[in-house]
N, C-alpha and C positions, 0 to 999 in steps of 0.2 A: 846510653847512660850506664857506668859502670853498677853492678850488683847490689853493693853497698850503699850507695850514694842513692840508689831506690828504693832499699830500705830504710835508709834516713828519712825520704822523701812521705811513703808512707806513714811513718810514727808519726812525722811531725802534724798531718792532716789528720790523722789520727785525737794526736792530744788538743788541737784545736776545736776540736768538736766537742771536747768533753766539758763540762763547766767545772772549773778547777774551783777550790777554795782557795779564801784570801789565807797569804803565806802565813800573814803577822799573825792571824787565826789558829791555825794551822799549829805555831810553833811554841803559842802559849798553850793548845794541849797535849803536845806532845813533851812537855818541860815534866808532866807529871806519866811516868811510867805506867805503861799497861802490864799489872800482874798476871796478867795471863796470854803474853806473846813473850818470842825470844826477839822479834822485830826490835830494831834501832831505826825508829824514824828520822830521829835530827839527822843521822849520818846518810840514810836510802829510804825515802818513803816511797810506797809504789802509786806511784797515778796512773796507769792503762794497763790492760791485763788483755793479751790474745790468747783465746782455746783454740786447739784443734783435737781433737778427741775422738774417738771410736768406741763402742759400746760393744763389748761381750759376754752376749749373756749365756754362753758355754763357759765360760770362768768367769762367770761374774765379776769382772776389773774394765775398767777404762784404762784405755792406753792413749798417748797421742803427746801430744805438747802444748807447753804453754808458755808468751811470752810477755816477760813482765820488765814494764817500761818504769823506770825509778826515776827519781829524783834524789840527786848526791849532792853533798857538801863534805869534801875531800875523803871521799868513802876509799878504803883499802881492801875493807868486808860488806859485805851484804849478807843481811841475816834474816832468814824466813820461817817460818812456820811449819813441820810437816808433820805428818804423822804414819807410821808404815806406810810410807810412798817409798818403789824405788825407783832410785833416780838411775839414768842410763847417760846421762850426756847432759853438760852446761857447756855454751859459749857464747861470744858475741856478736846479737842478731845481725850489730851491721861489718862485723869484720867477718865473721865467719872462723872462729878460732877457737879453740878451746879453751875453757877455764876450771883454772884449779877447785875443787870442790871438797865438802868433808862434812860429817855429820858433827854437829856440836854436843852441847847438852841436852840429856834425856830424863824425861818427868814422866812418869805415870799418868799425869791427869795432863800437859799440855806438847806430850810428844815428841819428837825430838828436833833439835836446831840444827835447819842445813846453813853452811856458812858457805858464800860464792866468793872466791879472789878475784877480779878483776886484775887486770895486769897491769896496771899501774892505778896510783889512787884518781879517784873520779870527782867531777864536779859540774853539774847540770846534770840533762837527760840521760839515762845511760841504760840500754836494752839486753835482756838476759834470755836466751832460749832454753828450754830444759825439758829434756825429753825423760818421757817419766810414768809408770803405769800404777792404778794401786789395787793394794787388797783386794782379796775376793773376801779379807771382813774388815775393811773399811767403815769405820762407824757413822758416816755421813750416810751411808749409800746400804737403801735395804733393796734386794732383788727379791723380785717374788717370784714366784712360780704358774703357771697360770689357773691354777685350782683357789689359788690365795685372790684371785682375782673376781670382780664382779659377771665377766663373761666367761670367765673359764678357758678362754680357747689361747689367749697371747700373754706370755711374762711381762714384769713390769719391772722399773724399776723408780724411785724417788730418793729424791735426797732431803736430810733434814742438816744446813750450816752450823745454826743458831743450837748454840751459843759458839761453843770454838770447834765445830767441827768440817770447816770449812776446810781445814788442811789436811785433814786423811782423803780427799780426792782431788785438792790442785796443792803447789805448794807454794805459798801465800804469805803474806802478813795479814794472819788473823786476828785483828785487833777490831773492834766499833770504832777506835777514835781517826783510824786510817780510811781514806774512799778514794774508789776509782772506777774509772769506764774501762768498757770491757765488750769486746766482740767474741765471736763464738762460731766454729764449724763442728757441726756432730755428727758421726757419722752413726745409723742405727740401722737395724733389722728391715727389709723394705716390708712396708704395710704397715709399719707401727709410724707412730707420730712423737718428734719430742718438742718440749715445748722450755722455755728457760723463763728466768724473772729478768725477761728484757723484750725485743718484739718478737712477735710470735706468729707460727703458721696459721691457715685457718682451716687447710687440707693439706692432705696424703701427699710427700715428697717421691716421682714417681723412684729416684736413684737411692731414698734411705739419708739424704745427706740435706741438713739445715743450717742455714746461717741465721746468726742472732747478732743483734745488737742493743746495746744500754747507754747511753746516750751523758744519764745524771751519773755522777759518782755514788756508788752505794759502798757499803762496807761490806767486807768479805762474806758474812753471816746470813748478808741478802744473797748468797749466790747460791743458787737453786735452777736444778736439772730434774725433769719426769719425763719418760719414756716409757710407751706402751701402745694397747688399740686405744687412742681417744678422736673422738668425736668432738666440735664446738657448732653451737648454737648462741647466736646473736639475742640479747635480751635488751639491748640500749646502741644509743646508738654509739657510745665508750662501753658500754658494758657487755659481756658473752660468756659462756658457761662451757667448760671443758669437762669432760668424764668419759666416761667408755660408753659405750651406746647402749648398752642397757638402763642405763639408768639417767640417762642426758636429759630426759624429757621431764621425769621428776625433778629431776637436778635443777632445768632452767625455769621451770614454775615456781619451784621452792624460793628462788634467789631472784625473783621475777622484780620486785622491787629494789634493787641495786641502784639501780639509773636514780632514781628516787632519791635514795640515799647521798648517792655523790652530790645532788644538789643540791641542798641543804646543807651537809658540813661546808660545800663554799660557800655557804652563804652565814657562818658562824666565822668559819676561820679564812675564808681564804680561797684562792683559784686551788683546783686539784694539778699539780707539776707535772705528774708522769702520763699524760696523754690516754691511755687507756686501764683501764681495771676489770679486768678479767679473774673469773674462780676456774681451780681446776680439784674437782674432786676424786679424790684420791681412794684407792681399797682402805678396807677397816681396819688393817693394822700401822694407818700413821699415827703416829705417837701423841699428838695434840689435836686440838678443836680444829686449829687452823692458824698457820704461818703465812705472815706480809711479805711476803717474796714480793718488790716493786712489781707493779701491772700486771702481776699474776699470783693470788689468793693459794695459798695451799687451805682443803679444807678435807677433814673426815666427814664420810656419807654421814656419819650419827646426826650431825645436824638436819638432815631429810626429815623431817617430821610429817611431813602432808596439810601439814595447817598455819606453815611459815611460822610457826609458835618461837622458834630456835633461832632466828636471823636476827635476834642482838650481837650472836656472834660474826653477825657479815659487818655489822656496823664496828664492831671491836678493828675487826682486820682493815676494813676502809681509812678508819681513826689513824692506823701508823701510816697511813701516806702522808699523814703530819706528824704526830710523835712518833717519831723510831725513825722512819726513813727520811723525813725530810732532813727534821732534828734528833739527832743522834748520841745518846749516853755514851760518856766517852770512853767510860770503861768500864764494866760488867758492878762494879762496886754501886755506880749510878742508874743502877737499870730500870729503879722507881721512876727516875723521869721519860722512857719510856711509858714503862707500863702505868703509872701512876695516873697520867694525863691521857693514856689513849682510853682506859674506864670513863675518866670525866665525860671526853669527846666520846664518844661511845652512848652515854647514858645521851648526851643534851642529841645526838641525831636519833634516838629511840625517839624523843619527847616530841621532837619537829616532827618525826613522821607518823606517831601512834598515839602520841598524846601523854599527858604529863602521868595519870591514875597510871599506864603503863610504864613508864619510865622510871615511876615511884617505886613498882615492884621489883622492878632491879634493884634498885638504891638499899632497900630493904636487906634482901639475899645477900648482896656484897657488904652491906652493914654485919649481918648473921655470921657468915663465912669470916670476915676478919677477926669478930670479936672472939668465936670459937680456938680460933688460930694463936690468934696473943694470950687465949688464956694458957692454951697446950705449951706454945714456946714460952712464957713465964715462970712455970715451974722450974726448968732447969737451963734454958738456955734465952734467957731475956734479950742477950745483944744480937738477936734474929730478928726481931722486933725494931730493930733502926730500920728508917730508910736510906741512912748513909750507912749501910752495911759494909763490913770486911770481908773480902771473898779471897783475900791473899792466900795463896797456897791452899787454895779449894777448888773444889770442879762448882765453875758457875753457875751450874745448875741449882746449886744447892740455895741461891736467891729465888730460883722461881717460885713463891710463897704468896699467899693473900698479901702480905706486907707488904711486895713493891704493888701488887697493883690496886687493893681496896683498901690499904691505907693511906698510899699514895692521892686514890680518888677520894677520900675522904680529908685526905688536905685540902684538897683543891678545890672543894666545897667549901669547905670553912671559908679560904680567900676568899670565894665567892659572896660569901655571906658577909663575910667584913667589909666589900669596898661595893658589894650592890652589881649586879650581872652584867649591865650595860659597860661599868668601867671596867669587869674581867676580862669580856670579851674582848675589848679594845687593847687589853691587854695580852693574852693569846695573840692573839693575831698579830700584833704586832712583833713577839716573841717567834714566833711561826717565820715571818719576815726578816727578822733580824737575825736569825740562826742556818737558814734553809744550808739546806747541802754541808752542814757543819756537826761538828760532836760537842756536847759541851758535858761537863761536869758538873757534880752538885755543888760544889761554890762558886762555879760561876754562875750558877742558876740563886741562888742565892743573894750573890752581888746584884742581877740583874735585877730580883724581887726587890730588893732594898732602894734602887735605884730608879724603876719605874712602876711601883704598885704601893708599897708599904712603909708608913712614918716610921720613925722611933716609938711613938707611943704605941701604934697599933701591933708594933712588932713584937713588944715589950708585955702587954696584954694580951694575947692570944697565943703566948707561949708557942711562938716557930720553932726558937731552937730547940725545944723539946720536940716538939711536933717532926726535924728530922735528923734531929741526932739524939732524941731519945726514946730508951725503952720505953714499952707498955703501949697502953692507947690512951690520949691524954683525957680530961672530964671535959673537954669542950667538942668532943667529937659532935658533929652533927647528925645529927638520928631524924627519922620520917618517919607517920603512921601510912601507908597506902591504904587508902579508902576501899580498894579490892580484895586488900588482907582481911577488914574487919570481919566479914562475912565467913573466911575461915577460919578464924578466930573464934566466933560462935559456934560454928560447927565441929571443932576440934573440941568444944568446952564441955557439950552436949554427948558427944560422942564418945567421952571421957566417964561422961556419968552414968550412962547406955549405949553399949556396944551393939545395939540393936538399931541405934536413931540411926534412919534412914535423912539423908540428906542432897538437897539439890546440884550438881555439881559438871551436868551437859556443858556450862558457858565456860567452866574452867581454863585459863590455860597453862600451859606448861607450870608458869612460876605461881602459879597457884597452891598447883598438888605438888610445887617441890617445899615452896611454904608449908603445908598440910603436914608434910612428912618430916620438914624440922621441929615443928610443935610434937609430934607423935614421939620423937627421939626422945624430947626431953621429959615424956610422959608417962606414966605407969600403965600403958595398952599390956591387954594380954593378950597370951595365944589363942583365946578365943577372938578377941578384937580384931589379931589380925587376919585369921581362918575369917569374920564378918567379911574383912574387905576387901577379901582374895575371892571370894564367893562375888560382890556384886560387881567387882570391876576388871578382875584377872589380870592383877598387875601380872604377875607369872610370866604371863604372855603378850607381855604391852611390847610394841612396836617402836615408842618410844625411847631412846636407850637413857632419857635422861631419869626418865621416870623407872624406866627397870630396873635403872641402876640406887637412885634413892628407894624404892622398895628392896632391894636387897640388901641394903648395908641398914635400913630398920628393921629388917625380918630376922636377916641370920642372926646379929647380936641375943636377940630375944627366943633363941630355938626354933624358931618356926619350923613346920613341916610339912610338905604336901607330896603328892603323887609323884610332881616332875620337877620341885621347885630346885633341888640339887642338878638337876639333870639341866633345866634351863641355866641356871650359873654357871656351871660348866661351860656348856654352848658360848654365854655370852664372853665370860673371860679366854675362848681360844679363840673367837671370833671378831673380836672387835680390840686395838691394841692401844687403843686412848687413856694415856696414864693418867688421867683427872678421873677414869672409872675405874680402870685397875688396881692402883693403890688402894685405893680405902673398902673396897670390895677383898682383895686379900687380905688386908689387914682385919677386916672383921670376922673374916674364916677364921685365922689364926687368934686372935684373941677370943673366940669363942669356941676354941678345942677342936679348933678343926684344921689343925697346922696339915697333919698328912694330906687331908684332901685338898688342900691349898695347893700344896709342894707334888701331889700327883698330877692335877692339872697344869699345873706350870710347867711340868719337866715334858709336858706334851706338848704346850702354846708356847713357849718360851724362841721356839725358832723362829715363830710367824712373826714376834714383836719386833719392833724397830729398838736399835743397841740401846737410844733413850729411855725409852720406857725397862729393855732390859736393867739398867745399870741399878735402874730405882728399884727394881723388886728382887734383881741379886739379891742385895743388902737385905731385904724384907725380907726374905726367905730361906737365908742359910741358916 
């Protein structure tokens, strides 16, 4: 068999295997431009993506190839996504020829446009090779060192996609409303293990070299690569725990309930799609709680708490194997529907597995947290506050606020509330169903509500179109007393009056004492109050990062002072690089006259952060 003609031959068993979406699908959201790609899907959209890659972690870059299988309707150009990638070579996989290439336009926030000529205009499948290495600062891809790691002895490395940084290490159409399958050769360090958001090893490859495969179409943002020492340990019989081996056996206890979890939300929404759900816990400086990478969990240690207090965030990440991955925001504008609906789904598998008094105290927090947020963005920039936000000519990022995801879940209660659980359900699910492997937009999600959940009257009275195309938080918000709160609630009243009342608080958990310490915010505690509760509890020294982190951003505002409690903050801000705890822990140094010592620790920690968290506390700190 001629060369070519077996490279045909592969594609093609290749694209068979992947579950493609329906076209007519397809090409009604593609009618509506992704402002944050240079991609032309109507003319090349890509459906299959092959890696072949190598890992150097003496120059920290990936080198190798990648080739991307499109779909053309009389394409001339092909147009991709890159970001400081250089490119060495494009041709055609199955002729073997070179093709013309060139860098297009260049944006600061979404990198530059490579444009492929094909040598004549195209129409069906049509396979692109491109040989290509990037950055050693690539902003997907953080290298560690092995001192930055939990065993000390092997570098690491992890990528974060989400949102458009999928194209500083492959070059891509990085868009949500674009998916595709995608195989994978990695070649790594021998002794280390890499693991991708597709199928995965379960041990030591003896050559350094793994092949992956992903089966469902994802979009670019799910494409996620970790390489280092890690360890897996089985906890289900879909479910198993990845980390580095010191910390594997905490890890699988923590998260020991997963298996648990998966059953339940199918039993709300639906069969789980992607065959297995794996965590793989990552050193302290990735940037978030934890990223849906399909079948495989990105998660920061912080969640290790010792008393599984924190695994509403395993249920959060579980949640996108139905909102986010299955069904897909089609473009960063719509990301509420995402994040909106995976809080919902999120809260109701807390309630199945821990009970409602527990589920309630989330609802609470995420009530607290959004309303703080709309008050803040109200003063001067209200139209943050939509969940049909504008992110045109923004770095995406700049959506990720309580507003797509606790106002989001706070709509989605309301519906609940309007048409009664039983008919929501049936309506998720069926929504879940009728979208899978697809991206949709806020009006089409709209249309769909209008069309399978809500009259004109109910739509009409319960103010939707405000609820998401407009500012503020509307007066029909749904709100909840947790029966677990009331108790802190008294103890906070007490404790207010006398800084001495001693109070019961062993059965606490987590959202408890984060409860405790939003009432203490908005309270007149003094530095004695808090010198009281540093004496009985040693927050200083809590192990907890959630709780360390809410006593620190109540403490500093208010002067607090003790022996080491500088010294601890310090520690904790080089040592842990989770921007839900860095931000507002800087910021309260800085708003409480303590800009230097901010900007001295940072100019120390700042290399250990992942570019994400970087980018947010640049801003913060010049």
């Amino acid at each position: 068999m001629k060369p070519y003609l077996s490279s045909i031959l592969v594609l093609l068993l290749f694209l068979s295997s992947c579950q493609i979406q329906e076209k007519s699908h397809v090409l009604s959201i593609l009618n509506k431009p992704d402002p944050h790609s240079f991609a032309d899907p109507r003319k090349a959209e890509l459906k299959s993506l092959k890696l072949d890659l190598e890992a150097n972690f003496k120059k920290n870059i990936l080198f190798g190839s990648a080739v991307l299988t499109l779909d053309c309707l009389n394409a001339d150009t092909i147009k991709l996504d890159t970001d400081n990638l250089t490119i060495k070579r494009v041709y055609s996989e199955s002729l073997k020829t070179d093709l013309n290439f060139e860098f297009g336009k260049k944006d600061i926030i979404l990198g530059t446009e490579l444009l492929v000529f094909p040598n004549k205009k195209i129409t069906g499948n049509y396979a692109i090779h491109i040989d290509y290495e990037t950055s050693s600062e690539a902003k997907a891809l953080q290298w560690l060192k092995p001192e930055q790691t939990n065993g000390k002895t092997k570098p690491f490395l992890f990528t974060q996609s989400q949102a458009i940084l999928a194209r500083s290490w492959i070059p891509i159409q990085d868009g949500p409303g674009i998916r595709f399958c995608y195989k994978a050769k990695i070649k790594v360090p021998k002794g280390m293990m890499a693991l991708m958001s597709a199928s995965n090893p379960k041990e030591l490859s003896h050559d350094g070299i793994y092949e992956f495969e992903m089966k469902q179409p994802i979009p670019a943002y799910l494409m996620a690569l970790a390489i280092g020492d890690i360890s897996f340990k089985a906890t289900g019989h879909r479910t198993g725990v990845y980390a580095e081996p010191k910390i594997l056996e905490s890890a699988a206890w923590e998260f020991g309930e997963t298996e648990k979890m998966i059953t339940e939300a199918e039993k709300l929404y639906g069969p789980y799609k992607w065959e297995r759900y794996d965590l793989l816990v990552l050193p302290p400086s990735f940037p978030f709680g934890g990223m849906e990478n399909p079948r495989l969990t990105f998660l920061t240690p912080t969640v290790i708490s010792g008393d599984r207090s924190l695994v509403a965030l395993i249920a959060h990440e579980l949640a996108h194997s139905w909102s986010g991955n299955l069904v897909t925001n089609a473009t960063w504008n719509d990301f509420w529907l995402n994040e909106g609906f995976t809080v919902y789904f999120e809260n109701r598998i807390m309630e199945a597995v821990y009970g409602k008094d527990y589920s309630d105290m989330l609802r609470k927090l995420s009530y607290s947290e959004l309303y703080s947020e709309v008050q803040e963005f109200m003063i001067a920039r209200p139209n943050e506050t939509k969940l049909g936000i504008n992110l045109n000519k923004r770095n995406p990022d700049d959506g990720v606020t309580s507003i797509a995801y606790d106002k989001g879940f706070h709509f989605l209660l309301l519906l609940e509330n309007l048409v009664g659980r039983e008919k929501f359900d049936f309506f998720l699910k069926e929504y879940f169903e009728s979208f899978q492997f697809k991206s949709i937009t806020t009006e089409e999600f709209v249309k769909y509500l209008r069309s399978n959940l809500i009259d004109d009257d109910q739509w009409n009275s319960t103010n939707i179109e405000e609820w998401i195309f407009g500012v503020g938080l509307p007066s029909n918000c749904p709100k909840v007393s947790p029966q677990r709160f009331k108790a802190v609630n008294e103890v906070v009243n007490n404790f207010i009056l006398d800084e001495s009342h001693e109070f019961e608080s062993k059965l606490w958990s987590t959202h408890e004492w984060l409860y405790f310490f939003n009432l203490l915010k908005k309270s007149e505690i003094t530095k004695k109050g808090l010198k009281e509760l540093e004496k009985r509890f040693h927050f200083t020294h809590m192990e907890n990062s959630e709780i360390f982190a809410a006593w620190a951003t109540l403490a500093i505002p208010r002067g607090y002072q003790n022996s080491d409690f500088d010294d601890k903050v310090s520690e904790f801000l080089k040592r842990v690089g989770r921007r839900k705890f860095l931000t507002p822990i800087y910021r309260a140094l800085i708003n409480s006259g303590k800009k230097a010592f901010a900007q001295k620790i940072y100019s120390e920690a700042r290399s250990g952060y992942h570019s994400v968290s970087q980018e947010t506390l640049d801003d913060l700190l010049k």
